[in-house]
N, C-alpha and C positions, 0 to 999 in steps of 0.2 A: 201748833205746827206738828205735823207728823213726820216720819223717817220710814225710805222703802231700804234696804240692803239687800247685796246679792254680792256673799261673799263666795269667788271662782277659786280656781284651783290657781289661777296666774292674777287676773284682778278680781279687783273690790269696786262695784257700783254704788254708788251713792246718790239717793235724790232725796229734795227736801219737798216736801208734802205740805198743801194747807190744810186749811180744816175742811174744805168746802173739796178735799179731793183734786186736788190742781196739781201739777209736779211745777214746780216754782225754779229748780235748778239742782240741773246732774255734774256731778264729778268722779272720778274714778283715781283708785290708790292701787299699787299693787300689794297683792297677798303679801303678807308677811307668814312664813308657812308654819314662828314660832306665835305658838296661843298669845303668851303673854304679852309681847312684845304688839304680834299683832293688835288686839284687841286694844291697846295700849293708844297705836297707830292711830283708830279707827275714833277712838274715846275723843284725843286731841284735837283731830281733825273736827268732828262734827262741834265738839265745845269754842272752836275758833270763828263758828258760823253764829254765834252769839244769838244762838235760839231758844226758847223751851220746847222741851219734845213730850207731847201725851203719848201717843202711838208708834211704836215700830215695827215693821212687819221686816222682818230677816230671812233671806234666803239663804244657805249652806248648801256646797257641796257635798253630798253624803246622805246616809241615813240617823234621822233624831229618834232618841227616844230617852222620854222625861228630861227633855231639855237641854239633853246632850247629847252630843254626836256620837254615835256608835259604830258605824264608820265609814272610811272616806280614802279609798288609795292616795290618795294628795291633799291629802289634810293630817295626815296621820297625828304630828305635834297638837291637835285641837281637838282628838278624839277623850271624851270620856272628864273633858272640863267643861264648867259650869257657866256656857253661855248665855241662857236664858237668864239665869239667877244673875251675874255680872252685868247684863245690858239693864234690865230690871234697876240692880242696886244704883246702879251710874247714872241712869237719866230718871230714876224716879217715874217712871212709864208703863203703860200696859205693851206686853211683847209677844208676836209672834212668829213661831217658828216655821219653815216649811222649807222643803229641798229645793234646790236654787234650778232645777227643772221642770217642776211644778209650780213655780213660780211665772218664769218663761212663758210656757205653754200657757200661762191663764193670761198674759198678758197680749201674746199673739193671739187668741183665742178672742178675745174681749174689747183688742183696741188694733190686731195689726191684721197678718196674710189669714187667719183661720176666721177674722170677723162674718159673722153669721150664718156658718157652719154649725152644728150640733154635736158633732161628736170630731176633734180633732187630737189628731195625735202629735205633739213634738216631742222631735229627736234633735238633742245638740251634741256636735258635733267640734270639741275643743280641747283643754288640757287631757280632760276622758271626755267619755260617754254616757249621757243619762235622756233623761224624756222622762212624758207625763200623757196621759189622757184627761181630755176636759170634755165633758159631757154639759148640756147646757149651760153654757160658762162657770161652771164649777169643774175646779179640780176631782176628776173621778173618786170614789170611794177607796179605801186601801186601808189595810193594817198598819204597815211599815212607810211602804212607799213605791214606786215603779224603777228598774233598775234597767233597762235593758241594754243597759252596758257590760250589762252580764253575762246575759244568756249567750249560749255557744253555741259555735257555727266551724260544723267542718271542713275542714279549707288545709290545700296542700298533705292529705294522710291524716291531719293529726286535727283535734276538736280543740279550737281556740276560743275567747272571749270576743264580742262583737268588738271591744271598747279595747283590746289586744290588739287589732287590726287595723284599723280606722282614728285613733285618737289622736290629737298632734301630738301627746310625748310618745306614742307608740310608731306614729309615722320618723317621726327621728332615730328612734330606738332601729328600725327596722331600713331606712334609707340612708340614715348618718346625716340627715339635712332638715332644719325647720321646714315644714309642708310649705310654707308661703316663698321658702326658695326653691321649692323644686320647680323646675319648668318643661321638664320633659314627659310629655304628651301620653309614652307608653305606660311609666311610670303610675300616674293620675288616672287612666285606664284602666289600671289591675288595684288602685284605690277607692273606684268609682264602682267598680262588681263587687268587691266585698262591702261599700257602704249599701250597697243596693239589695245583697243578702238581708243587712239588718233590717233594712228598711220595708225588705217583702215581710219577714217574720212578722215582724211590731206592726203591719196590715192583718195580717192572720190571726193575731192576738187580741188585735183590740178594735178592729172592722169600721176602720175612718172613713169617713166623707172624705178628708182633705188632710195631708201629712205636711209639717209645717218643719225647713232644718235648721235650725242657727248654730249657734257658736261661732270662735273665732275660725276654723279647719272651714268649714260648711260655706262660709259665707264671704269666703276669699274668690278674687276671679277666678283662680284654678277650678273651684267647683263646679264641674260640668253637671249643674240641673237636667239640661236639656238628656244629658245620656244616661244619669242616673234613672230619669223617667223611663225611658226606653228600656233597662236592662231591668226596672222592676215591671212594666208591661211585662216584659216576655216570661216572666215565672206567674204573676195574680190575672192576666186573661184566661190560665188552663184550670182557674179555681172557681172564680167571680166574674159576673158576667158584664164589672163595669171596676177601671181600677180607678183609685180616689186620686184625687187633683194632689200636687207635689211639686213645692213650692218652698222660695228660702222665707226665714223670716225679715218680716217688713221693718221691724222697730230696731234689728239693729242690735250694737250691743248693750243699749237698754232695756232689751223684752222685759226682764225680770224684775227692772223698776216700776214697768207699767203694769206688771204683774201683782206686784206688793199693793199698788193702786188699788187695781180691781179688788185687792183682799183686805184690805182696811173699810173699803167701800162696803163689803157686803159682814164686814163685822161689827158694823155698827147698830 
């Protein structure tokens, strides 16, 4: 039996894996945002499913490096402890690690909206903001990893974060209201232009076929796909002379379990 995880900045995905690559059965915890406790959380739970585990493939929100998180606006209590080495010690397992974006992205990529695409970009759109590029169903090449919840976009006078603008704790932050309560039209409107800035950018950056948006923000009825496309038309037709298809993702908020699929699959 194998293990896919995709620990978020709000929940925790879980799927149980065969050996033969199957997901057999998903459940979802919420974060726990302390390490220990979390981790603790997570330990319980899978030990209760009364399985042996060879393989885990774990997604984090953030950037890893040598097996720890180095960092993560909304993980902060989990930054710089030894997840790899504790999932390792606990289930006796081979483990790996990848951002729970790059995760995502290889699972729409591989099994959901970017299937048989070549070069596809995803942007999620949830507690923050991350994305990945997948070039023939591989997670593109990177040092670190892809952030583009980062890069800045000036908006209102002043140069803000894409993931400052656009995020559900930043749409709270900035309206006073969980995104999935907001209902007013105008509102969602001046939400839908600046997702559509990042969206042109990470075009520009990384020249997709087909851009692919999940998370929980992204993929709520409010998301107007339809005018997102429209408002990134009118900035990538005066560049490129065809703009890439843009489109939610298919799988849901398990992309990142079908993700870990695909990445067990080809690590063997």
């Amino acid at each position: 039996m194998n293990l896919a995880l995709d620990i978020g900045g709000t929940k925790t995905r879980i799927g149980l894996i065969s050996d033969s690559y199957k997901l057999l059965d998903s459940f979802f915890l919420l974060t726990d945002k302390n390490y220990e406790s979390g981790v603790k959380n997570i330990f319980n739970f899978i030990k209760n499913q009364d399985v042996r585990i060879s393989k885990i493939c774990l997604g984090i929100a953030g950037v890893m490096n040598q097996g720890k998180l180095y960092s993560s606006p909304n993980m902060k209590n989990w930054i710089g402890k030894p997840i790899e080495t504790d999932f390792k010690k606990e289930f006796s397992a081979e483990v790996y690690i990848e951002n729970d974006a790059a995760l995502a992205g290889l699972g729409e990529a591989i099994y959901g909206a970017g299937k048989n695409h070549k070069i596809v970009s995803y942007i999620t759109v949830s507690t923050g903001v991350g994305g990945s590029r997948i070039v023939n169903g591989m997670i593109d090449n990177k040092v670190y990893g892809f952030e583009p919840g980062k890069h800045r976009i000036f908006c209102k006078k002043s140069p803000s974060s894409f993931e400052s603008l656009v995020s559900g704790k930043s749409i709270k932050k900035i309206y006073d209201q969980d995104a999935e309560k907001i209902l007013d039209k105008k509102v969602w409107g001046e939400i839908m232009k600046n997702v559509a800035l990042g969206v042109t950018n990470s075009i520009y950056f990384w020249s997709p076929e087909i851009v692919v948006l999940g998370g929980g923000v992204a993929l709520s009825e409010s998301f107007d796909i339809q005018l997102l496309r429209e408002e990134v038309e009118k900035r990538v037709i005066k560049t490129y002379p065809k703009v890439p298809v843009i489109t939610k993702a298919a799988l849901g908020d398990f992309s990142g379990i079908w993700g870990g699929i695909a990445y067990l699959r080809s690590a063997v």
